[in-house]
Chimera marker file (.cmm) of the C-alpha trace (Angstrom):
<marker_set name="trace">
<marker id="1" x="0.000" y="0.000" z="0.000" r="1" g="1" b="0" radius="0.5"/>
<marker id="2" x="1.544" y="3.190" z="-1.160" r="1" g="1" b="0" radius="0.5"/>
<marker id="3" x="1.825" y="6.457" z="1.324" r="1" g="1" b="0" radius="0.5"/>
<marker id="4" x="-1.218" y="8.133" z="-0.476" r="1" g="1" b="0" radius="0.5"/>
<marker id="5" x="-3.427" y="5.156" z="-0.478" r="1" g="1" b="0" radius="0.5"/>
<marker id="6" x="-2.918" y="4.893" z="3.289" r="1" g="1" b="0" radius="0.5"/>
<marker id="7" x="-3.472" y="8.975" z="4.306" r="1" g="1" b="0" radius="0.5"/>
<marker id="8" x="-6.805" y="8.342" z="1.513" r="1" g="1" b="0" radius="0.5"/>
<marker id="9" x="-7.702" y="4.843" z="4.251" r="1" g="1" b="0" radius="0.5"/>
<marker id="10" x="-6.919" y="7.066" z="7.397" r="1" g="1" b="0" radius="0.5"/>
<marker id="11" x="-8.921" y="10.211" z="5.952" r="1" g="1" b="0" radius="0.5"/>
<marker id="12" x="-11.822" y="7.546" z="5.356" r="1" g="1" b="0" radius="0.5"/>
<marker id="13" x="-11.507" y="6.422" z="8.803" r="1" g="1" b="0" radius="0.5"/>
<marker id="14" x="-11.406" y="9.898" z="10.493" r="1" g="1" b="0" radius="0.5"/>
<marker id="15" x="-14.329" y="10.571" z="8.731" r="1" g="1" b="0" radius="0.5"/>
<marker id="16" x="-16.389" y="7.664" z="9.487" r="1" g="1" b="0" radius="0.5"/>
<marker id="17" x="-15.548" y="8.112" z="13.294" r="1" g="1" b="0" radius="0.5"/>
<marker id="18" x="-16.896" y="11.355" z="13.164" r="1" g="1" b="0" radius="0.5"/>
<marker id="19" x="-20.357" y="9.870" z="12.230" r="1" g="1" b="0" radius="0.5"/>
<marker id="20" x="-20.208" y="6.885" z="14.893" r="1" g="1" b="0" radius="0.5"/>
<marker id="21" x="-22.040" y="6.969" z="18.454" r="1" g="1" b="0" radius="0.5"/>
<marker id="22" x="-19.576" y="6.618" z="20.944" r="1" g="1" b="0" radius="0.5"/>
<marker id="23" x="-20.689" y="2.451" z="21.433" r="1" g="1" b="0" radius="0.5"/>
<marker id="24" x="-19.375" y="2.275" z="17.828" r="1" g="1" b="0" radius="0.5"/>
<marker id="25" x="-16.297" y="4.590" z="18.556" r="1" g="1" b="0" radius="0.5"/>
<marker id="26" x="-15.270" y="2.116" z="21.168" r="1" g="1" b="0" radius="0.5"/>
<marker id="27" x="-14.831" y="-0.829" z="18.944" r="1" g="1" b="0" radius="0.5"/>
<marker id="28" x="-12.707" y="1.574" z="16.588" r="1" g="1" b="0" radius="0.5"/>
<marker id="29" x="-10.647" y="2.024" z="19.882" r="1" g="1" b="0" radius="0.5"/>
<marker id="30" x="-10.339" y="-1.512" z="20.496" r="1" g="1" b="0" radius="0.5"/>
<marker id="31" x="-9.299" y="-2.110" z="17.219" r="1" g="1" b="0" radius="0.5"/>
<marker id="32" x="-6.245" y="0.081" z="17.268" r="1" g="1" b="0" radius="0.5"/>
<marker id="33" x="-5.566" y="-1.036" z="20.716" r="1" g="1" b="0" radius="0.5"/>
<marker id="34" x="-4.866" y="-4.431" z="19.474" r="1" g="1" b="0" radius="0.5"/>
<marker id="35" x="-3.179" y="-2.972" z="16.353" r="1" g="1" b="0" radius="0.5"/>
<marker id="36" x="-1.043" y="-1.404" z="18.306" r="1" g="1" b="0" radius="0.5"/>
<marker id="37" x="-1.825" y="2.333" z="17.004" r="1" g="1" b="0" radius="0.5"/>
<marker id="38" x="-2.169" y="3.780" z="20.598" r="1" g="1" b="0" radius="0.5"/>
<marker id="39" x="-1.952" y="7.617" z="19.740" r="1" g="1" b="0" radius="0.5"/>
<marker id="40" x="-4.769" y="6.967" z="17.369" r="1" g="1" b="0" radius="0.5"/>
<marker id="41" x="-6.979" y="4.889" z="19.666" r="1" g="1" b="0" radius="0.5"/>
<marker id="42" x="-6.055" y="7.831" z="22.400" r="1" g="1" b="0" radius="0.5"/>
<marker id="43" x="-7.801" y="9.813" z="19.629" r="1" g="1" b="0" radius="0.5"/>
<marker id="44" x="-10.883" y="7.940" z="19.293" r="1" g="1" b="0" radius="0.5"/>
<marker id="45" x="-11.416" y="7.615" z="23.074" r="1" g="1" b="0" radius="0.5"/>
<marker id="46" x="-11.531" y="11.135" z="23.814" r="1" g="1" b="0" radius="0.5"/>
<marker id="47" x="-13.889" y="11.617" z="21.037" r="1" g="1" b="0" radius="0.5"/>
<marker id="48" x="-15.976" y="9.427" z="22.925" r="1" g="1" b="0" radius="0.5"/>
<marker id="49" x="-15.433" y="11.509" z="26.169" r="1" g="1" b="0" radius="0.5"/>
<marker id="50" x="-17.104" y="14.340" z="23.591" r="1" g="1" b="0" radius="0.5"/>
<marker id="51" x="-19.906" y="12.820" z="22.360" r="1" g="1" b="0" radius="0.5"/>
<marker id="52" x="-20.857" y="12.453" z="26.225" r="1" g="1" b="0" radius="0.5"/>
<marker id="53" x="-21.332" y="8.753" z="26.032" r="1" g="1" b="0" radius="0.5"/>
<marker id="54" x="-23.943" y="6.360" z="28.367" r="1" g="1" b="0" radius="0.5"/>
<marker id="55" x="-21.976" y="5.960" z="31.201" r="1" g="1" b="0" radius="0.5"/>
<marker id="56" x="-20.890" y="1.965" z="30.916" r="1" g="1" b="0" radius="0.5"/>
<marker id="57" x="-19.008" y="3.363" z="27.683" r="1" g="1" b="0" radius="0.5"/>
<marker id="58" x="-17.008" y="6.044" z="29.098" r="1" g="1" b="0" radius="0.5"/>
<marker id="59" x="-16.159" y="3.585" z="31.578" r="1" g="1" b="0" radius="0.5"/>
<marker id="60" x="-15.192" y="1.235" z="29.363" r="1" g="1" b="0" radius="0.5"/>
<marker id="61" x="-13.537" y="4.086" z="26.963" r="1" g="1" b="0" radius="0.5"/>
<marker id="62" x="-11.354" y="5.287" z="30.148" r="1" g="1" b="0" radius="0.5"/>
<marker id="63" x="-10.222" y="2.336" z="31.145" r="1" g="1" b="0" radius="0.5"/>
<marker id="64" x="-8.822" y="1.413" z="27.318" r="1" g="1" b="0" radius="0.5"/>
<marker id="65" x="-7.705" y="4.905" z="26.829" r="1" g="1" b="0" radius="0.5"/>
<marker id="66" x="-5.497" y="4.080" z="30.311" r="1" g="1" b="0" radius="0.5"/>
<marker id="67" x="-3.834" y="1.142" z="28.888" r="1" g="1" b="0" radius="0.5"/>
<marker id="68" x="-2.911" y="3.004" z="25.748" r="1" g="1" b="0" radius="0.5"/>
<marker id="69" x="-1.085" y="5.627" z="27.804" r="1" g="1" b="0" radius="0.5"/>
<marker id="70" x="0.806" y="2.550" z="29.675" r="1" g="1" b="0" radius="0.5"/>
<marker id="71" x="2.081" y="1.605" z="26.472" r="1" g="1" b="0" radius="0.5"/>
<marker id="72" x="3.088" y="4.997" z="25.404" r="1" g="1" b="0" radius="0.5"/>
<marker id="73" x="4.845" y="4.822" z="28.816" r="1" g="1" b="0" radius="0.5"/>
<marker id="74" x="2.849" y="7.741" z="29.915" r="1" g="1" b="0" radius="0.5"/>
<marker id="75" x="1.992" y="6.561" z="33.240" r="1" g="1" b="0" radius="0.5"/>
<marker id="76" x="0.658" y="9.827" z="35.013" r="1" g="1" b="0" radius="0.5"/>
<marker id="77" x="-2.041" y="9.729" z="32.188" r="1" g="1" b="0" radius="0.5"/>
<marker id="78" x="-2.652" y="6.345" z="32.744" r="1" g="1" b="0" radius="0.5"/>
<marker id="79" x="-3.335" y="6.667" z="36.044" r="1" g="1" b="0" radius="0.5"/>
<marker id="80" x="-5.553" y="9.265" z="35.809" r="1" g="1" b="0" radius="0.5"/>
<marker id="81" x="-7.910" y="7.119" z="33.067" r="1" g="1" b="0" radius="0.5"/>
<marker id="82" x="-7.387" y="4.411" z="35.345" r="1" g="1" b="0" radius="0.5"/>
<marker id="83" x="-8.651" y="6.730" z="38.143" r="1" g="1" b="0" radius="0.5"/>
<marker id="84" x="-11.851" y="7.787" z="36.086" r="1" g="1" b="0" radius="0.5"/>
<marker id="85" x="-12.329" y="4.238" z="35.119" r="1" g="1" b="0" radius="0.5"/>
<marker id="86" x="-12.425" y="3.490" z="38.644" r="1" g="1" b="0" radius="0.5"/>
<marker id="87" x="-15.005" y="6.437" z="39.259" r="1" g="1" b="0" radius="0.5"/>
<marker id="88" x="-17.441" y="4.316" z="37.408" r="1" g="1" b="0" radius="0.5"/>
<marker id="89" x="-16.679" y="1.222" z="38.432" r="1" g="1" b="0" radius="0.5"/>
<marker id="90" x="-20.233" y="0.608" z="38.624" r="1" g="1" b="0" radius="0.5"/>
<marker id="91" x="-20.699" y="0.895" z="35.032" r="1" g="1" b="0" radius="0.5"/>
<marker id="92" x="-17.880" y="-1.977" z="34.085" r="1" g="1" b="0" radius="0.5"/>
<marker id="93" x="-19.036" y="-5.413" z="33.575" r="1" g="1" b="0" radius="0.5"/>
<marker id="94" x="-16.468" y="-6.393" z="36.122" r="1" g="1" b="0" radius="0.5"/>
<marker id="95" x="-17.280" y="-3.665" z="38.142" r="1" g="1" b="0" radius="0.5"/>
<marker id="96" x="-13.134" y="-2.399" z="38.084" r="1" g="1" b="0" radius="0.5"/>
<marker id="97" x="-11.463" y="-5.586" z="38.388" r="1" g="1" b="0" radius="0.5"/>
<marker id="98" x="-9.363" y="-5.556" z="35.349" r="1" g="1" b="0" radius="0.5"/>
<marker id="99" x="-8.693" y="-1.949" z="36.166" r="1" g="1" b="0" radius="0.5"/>
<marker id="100" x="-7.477" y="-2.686" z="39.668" r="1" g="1" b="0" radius="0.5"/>
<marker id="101" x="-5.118" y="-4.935" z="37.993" r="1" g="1" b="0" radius="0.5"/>
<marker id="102" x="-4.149" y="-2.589" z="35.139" r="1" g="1" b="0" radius="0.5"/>
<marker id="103" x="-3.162" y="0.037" z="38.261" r="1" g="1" b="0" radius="0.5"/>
<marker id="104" x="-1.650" y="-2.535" z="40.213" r="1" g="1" b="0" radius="0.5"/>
<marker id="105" x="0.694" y="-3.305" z="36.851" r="1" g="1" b="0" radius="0.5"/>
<marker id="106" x="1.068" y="-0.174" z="36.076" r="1" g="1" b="0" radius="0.5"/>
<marker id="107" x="2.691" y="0.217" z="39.670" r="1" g="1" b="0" radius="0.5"/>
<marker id="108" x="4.893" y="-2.415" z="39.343" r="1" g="1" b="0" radius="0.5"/>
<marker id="109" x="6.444" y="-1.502" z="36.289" r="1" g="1" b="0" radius="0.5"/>
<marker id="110" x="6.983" y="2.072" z="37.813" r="1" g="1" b="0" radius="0.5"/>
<marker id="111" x="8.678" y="0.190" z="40.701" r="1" g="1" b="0" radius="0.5"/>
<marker id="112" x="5.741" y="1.439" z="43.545" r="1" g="1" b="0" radius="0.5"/>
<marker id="113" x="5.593" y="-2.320" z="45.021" r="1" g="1" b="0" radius="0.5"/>
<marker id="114" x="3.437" y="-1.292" z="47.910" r="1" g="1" b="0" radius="0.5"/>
<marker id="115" x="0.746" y="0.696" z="45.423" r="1" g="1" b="0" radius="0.5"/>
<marker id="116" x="0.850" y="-2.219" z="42.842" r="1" g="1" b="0" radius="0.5"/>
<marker id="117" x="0.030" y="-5.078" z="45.798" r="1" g="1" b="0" radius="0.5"/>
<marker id="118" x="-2.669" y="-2.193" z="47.531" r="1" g="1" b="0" radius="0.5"/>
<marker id="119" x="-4.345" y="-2.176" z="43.983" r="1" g="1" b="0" radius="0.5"/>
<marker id="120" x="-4.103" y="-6.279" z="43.043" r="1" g="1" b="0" radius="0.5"/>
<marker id="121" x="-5.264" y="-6.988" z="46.672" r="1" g="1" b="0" radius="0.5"/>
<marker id="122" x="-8.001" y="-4.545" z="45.943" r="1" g="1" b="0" radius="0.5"/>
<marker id="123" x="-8.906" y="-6.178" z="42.623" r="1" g="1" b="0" radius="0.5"/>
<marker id="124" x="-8.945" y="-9.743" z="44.528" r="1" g="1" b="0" radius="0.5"/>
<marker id="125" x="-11.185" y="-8.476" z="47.214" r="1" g="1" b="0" radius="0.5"/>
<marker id="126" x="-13.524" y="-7.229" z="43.915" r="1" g="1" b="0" radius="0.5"/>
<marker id="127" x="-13.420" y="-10.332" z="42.670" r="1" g="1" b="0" radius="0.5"/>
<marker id="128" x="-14.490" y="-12.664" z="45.449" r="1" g="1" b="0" radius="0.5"/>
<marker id="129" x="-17.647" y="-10.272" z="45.887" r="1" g="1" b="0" radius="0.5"/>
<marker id="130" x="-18.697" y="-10.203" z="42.457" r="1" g="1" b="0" radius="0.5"/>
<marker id="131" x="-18.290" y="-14.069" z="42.270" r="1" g="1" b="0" radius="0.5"/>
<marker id="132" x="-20.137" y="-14.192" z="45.693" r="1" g="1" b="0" radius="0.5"/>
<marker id="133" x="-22.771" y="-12.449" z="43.819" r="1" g="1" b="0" radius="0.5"/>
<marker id="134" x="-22.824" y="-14.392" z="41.066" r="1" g="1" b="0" radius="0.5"/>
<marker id="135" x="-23.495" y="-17.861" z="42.788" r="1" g="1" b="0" radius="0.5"/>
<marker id="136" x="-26.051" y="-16.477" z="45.003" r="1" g="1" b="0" radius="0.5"/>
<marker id="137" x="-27.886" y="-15.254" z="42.121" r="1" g="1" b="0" radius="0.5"/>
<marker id="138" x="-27.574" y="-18.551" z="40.450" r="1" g="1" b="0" radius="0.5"/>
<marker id="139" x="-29.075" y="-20.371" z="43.495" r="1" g="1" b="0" radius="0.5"/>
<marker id="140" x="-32.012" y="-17.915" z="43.275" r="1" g="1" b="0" radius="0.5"/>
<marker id="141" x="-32.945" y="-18.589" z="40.068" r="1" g="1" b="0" radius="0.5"/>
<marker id="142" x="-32.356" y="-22.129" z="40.602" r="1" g="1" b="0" radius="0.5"/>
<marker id="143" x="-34.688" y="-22.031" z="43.492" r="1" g="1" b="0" radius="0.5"/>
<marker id="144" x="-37.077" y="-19.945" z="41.364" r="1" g="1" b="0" radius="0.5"/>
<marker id="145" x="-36.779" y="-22.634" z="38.367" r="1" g="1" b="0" radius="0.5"/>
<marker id="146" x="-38.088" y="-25.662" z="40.455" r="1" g="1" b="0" radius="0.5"/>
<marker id="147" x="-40.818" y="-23.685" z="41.729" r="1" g="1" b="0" radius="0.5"/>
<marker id="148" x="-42.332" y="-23.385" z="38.081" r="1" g="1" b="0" radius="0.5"/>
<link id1="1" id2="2" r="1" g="1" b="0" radius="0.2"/>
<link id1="2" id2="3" r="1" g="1" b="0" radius="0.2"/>
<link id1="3" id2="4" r="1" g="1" b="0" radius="0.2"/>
<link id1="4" id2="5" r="1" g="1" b="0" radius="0.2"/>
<link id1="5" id2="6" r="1" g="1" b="0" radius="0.2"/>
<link id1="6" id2="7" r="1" g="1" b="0" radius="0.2"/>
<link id1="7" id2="8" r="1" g="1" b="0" radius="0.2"/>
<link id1="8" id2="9" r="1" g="1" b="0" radius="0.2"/>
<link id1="9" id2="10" r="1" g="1" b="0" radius="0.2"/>
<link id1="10" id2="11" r="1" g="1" b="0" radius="0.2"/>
<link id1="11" id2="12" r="1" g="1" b="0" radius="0.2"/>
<link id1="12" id2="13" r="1" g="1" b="0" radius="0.2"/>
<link id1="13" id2="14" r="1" g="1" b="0" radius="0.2"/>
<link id1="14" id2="15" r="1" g="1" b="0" radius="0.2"/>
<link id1="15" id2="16" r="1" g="1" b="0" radius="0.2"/>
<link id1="16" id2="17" r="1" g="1" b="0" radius="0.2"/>
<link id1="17" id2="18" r="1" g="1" b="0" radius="0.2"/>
<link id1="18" id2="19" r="1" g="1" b="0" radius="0.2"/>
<link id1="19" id2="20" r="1" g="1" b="0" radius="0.2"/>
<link id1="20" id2="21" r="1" g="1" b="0" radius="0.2"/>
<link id1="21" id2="22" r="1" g="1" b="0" radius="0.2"/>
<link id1="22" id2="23" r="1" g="1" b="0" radius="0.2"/>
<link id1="23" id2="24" r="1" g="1" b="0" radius="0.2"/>
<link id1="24" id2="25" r="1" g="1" b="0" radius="0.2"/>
<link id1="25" id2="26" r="1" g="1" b="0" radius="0.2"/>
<link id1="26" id2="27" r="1" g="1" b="0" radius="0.2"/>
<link id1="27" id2="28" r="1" g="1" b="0" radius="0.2"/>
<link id1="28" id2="29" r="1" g="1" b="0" radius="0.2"/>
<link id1="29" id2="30" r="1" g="1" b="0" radius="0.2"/>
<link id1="30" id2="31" r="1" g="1" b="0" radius="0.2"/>
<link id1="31" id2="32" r="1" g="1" b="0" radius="0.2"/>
<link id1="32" id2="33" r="1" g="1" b="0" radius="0.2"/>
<link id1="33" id2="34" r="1" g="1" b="0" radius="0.2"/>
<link id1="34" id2="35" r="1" g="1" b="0" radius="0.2"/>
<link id1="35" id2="36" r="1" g="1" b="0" radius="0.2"/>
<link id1="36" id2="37" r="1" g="1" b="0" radius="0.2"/>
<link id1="37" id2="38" r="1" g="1" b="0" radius="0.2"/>
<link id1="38" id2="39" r="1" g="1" b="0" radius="0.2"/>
<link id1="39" id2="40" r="1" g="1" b="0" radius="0.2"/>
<link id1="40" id2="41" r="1" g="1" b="0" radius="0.2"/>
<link id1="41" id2="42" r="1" g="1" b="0" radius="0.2"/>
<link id1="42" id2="43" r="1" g="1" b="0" radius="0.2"/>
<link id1="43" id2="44" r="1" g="1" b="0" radius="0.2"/>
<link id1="44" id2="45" r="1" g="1" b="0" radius="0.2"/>
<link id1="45" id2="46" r="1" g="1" b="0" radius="0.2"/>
<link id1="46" id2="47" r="1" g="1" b="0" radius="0.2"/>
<link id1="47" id2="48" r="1" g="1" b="0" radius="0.2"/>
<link id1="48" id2="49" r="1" g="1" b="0" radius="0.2"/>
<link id1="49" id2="50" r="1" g="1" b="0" radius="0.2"/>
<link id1="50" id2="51" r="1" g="1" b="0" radius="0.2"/>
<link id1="51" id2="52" r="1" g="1" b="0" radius="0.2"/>
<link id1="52" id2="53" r="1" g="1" b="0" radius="0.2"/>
<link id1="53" id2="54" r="1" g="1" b="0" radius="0.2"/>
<link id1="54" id2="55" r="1" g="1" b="0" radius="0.2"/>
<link id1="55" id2="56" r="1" g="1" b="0" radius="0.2"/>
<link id1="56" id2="57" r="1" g="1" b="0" radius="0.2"/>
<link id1="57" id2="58" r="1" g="1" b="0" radius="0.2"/>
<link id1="58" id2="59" r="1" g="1" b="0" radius="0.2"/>
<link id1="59" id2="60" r="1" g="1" b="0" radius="0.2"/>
<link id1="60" id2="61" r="1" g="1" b="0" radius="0.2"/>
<link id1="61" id2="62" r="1" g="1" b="0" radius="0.2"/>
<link id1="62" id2="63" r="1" g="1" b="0" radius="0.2"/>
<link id1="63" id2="64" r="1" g="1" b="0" radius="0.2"/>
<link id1="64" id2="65" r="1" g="1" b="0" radius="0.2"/>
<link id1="65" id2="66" r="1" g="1" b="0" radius="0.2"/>
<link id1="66" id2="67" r="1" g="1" b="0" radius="0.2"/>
<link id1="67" id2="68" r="1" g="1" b="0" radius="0.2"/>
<link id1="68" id2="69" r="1" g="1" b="0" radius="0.2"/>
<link id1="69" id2="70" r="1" g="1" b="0" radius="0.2"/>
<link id1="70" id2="71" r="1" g="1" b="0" radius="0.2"/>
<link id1="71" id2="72" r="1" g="1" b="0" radius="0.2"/>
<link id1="72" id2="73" r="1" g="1" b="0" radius="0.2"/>
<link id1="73" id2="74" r="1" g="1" b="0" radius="0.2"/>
<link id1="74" id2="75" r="1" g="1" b="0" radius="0.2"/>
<link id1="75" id2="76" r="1" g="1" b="0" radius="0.2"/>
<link id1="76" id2="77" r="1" g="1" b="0" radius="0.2"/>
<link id1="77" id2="78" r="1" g="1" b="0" radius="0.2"/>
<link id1="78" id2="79" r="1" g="1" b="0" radius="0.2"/>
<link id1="79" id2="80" r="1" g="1" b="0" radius="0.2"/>
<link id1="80" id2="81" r="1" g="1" b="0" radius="0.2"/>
<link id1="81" id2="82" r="1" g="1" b="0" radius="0.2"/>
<link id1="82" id2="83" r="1" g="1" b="0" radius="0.2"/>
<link id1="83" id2="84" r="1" g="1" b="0" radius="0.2"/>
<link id1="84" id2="85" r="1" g="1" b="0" radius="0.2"/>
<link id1="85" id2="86" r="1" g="1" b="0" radius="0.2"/>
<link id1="86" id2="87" r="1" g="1" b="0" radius="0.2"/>
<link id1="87" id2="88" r="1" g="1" b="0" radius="0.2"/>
<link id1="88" id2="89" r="1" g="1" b="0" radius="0.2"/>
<link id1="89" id2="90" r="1" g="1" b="0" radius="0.2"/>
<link id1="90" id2="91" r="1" g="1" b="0" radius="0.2"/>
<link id1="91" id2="92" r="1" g="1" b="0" radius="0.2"/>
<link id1="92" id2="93" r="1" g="1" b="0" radius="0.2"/>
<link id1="93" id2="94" r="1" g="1" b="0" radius="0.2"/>
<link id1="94" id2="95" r="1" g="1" b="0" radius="0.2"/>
<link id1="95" id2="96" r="1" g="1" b="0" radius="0.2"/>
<link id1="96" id2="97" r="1" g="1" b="0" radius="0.2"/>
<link id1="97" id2="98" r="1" g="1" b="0" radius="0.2"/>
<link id1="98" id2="99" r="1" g="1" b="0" radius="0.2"/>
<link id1="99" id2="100" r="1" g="1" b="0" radius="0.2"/>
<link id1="100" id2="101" r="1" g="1" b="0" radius="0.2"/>
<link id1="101" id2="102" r="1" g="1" b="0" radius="0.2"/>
<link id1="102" id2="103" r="1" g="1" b="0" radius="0.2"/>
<link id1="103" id2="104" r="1" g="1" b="0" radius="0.2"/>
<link id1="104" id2="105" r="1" g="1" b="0" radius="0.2"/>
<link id1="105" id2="106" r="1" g="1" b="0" radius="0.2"/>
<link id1="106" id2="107" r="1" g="1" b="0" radius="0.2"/>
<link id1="107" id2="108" r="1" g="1" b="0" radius="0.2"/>
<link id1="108" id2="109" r="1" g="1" b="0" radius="0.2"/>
<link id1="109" id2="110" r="1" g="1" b="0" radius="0.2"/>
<link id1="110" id2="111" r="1" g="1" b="0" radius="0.2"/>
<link id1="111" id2="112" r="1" g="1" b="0" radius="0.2"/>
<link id1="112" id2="113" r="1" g="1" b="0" radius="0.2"/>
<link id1="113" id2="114" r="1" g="1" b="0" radius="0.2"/>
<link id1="114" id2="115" r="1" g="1" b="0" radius="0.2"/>
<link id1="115" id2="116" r="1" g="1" b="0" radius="0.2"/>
<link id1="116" id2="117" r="1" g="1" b="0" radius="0.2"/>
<link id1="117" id2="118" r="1" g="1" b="0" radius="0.2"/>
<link id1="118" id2="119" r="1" g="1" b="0" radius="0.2"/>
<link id1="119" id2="120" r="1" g="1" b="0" radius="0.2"/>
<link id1="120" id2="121" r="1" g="1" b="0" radius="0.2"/>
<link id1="121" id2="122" r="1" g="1" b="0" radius="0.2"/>
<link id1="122" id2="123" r="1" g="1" b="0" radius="0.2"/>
<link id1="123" id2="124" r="1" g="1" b="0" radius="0.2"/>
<link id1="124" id2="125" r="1" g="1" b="0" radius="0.2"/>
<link id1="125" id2="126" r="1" g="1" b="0" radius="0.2"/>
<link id1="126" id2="127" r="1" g="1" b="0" radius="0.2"/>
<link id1="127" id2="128" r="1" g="1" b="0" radius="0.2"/>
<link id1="128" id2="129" r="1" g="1" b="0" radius="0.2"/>
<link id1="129" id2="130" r="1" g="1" b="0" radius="0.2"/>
<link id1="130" id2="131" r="1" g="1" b="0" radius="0.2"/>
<link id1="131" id2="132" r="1" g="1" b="0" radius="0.2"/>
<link id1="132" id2="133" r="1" g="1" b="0" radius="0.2"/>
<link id1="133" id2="134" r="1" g="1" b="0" radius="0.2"/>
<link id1="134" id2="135" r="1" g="1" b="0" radius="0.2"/>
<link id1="135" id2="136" r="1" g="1" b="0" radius="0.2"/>
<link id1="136" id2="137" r="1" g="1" b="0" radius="0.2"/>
<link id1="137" id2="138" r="1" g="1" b="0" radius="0.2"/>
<link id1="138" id2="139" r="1" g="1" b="0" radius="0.2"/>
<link id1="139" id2="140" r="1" g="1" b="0" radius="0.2"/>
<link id1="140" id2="141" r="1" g="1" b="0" radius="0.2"/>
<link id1="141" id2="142" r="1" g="1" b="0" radius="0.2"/>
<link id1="142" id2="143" r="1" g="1" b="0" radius="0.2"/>
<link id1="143" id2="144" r="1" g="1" b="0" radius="0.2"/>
<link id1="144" id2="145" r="1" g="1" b="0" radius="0.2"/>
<link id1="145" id2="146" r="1" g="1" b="0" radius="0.2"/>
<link id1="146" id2="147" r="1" g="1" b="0" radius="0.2"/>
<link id1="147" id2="148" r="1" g="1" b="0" radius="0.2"/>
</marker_set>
């Protein structure tokens, strides 16, 4: 693919992102995420932050957009995506388990030990509830089941 045909794909792109709701923005982010384009998913996820996104997708957007700072080795950003992430914990599916462990990483690699074990313990203790949860709310609607 020649330099022009590639600024004519990323033009197309830009374009098209501008048109997406922020749900459909946040695959786009994904997508460079695992491509590896981090300054261009950083891109995407704060035009999700503009569109004022349902709350589950910011969450989700903030998170991501955290984890592409850590691999620009930006860490103060990170941490503060991580931070908002956290915020709205109650809007992630895991309600901020994998962020608790993306902080507690994060900490590590910066060489804060005692911050990266505060955050993993943190994410454990997240963890047991929400799978405490999850099997009480299975033995519910088993109970429920053998009533009908």
């Amino acid at each position: 693919m020649t330099m022009v045909e590639k600024e004519e794909k990323q033009k197309e792109r830009n374009e098209d992102e501008e048109e997406n709701t922020a749900e459909e923005l946040l695959i786009v982010g994904e997508e460079y995420l695992e491509e590896g384009k981090y300054e261009e998913a950083i891109e995407v996820y704060k035009e999700i932050v503009r569109k004022e996104p349902r709350l589950p997708t910011l969450a989700k957007a903030c998170n991501d957009c955290g984890a592409a700072y850590v691999s620009l080795e930006e860490y103060e950003m990170a941490i503060g995506f991580f931070n908002a992430a956290l915020n709205l914990c109650d809007y992630l599916m895991d309600e901020g388990i994998s962020t608790c462990y993306n902080l507690g990483l994060l900490y590590r690699r910066m060489g804060d030990e005692e911050k990266a074990e505060e955050y993993f313990k943190r994410g454990d203790i997240l963890k047991e509830e929400h799978k405490r949860r999850d099997e009480e709310a299975m033995r519910i609607l088993s109970a429920g089941m053998e009533e009908l």
